[in-house]
C-alpha positions as CSV (number, residue, x, y, z in Angstrom):
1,X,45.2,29.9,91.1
2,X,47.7,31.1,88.6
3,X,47.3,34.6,86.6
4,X,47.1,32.3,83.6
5,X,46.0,29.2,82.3
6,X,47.3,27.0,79.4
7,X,43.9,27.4,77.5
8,X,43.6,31.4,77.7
9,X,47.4,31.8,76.1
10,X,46.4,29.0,73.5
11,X,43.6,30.9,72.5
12,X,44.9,33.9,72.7
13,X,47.5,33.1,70.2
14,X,45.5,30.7,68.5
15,X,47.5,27.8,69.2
16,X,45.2,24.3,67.8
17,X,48.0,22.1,68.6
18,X,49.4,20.7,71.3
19,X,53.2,20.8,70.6
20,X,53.8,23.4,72.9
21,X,51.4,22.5,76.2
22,X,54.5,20.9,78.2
23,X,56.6,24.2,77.5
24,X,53.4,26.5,78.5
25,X,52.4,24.5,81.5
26,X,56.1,25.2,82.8
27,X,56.5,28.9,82.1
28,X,53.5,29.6,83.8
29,X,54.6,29.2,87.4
30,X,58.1,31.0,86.0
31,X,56.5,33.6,84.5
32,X,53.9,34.2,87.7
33,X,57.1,35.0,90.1
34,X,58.7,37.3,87.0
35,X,54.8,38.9,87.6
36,X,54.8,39.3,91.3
37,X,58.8,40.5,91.4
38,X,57.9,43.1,88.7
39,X,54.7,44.2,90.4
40,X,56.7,44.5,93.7
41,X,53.5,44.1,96.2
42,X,51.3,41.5,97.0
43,X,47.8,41.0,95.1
44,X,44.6,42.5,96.4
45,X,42.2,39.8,97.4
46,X,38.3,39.7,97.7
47,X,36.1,38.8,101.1
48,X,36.5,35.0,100.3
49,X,40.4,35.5,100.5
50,X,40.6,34.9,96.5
51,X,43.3,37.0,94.3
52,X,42.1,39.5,92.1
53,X,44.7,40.2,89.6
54,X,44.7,43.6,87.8
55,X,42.7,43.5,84.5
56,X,45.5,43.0,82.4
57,X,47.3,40.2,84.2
58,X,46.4,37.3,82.0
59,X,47.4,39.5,78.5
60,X,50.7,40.6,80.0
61,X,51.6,37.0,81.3
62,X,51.1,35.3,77.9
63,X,53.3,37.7,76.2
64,X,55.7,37.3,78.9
65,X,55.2,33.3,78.0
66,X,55.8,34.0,74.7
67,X,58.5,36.3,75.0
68,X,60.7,33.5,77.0
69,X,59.2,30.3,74.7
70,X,60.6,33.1,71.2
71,X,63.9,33.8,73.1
72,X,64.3,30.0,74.4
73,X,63.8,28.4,70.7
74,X,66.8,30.7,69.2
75,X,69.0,28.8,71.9
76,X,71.5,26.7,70.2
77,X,74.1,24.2,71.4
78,X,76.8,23.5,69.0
79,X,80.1,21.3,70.2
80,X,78.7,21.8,73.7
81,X,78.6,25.6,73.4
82,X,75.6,27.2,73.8
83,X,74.8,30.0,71.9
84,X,71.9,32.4,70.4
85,X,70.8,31.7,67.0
86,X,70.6,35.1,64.2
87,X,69.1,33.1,61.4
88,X,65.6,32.9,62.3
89,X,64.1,35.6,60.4
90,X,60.0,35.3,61.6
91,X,57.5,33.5,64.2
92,X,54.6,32.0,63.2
93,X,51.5,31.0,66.3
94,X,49.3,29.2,64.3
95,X,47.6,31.9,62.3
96,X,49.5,34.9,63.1
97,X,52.3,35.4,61.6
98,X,55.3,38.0,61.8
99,X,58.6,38.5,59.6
100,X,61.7,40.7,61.2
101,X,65.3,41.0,61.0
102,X,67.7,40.7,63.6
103,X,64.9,41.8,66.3
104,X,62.1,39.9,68.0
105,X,58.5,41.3,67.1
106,X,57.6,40.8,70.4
107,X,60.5,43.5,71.4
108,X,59.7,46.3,69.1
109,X,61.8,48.9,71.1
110,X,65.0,46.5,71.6
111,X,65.0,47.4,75.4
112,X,64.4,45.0,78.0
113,X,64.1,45.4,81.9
114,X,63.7,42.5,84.0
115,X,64.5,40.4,81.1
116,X,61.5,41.1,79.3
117,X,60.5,43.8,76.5
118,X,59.6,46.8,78.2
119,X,56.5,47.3,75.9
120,X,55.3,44.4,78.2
121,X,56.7,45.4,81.8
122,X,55.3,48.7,81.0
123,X,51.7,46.8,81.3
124,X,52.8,45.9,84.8
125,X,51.9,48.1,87.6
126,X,54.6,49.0,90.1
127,X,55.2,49.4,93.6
128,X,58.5,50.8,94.0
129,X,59.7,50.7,97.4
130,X,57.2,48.5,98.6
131,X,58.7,45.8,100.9
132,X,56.4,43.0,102.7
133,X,56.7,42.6,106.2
């Protein structure tokens, strides 16, 4: 079972539609290996051998969906050259919306580790030096 579902990110960023199921359904598995590689150590798992994730797991991963859907739309291609767009100037999910300049509101510091905001890694626990046999 993944950490999260298509219907929990939806809801919790109030997504009606469905323009953007096919995009979610195929950053989940991509953002559950960013998960586990950040987290560093294998998931605990209950007497009938199901994962528990930690609490937070499902929040953290559809922000880390989010984060790589926001950074992914300001891709552009232009005479085969792919590049980053600067225009965009907000994000809108439905009914929340958010206006910025030259920064992501989804990045509030600017820094990223592991590719993602570290606001959001931050909500990941680590395992540093744990290696699995």
């Amino acid at each position: 079972m993944a950490i999260v579902s298509l219907q929990f990110v939806k809801s919790y960023f109030g997504i009606s539609d469905t323009s953007l199921d096919d995009k979610i359904n195929f950053m989940i598995p991509l953002v559950e290996n960013d998960y586990r590689f950040i987290r560093n150590a294998p998931f605990d798992k209950d007497s009938d051998n199901n994962i528990i994730y930690p609490i937070t797991a499902k929040e953290t991963a559809a922000l880390m969906i989010m984060w790589k859907l926001n950074n992914n739309s300001n891709i552009v291609i232009d005479d085969g050259k792919v590049g980053v767009s600067r225009e965009t100037s907000s994000i809108t999910w439905s009914l929340h919306s958010e206006s910025y300049k030259d920064s992501n509101p989804l990045n509030k510091s600017g820094e990223l580790k592991f590719g993602y905001p570290i606001d959001i890694v931050a909500r990941i626990e680590r395992f540093v030096g744990f290696k699995a046999v």
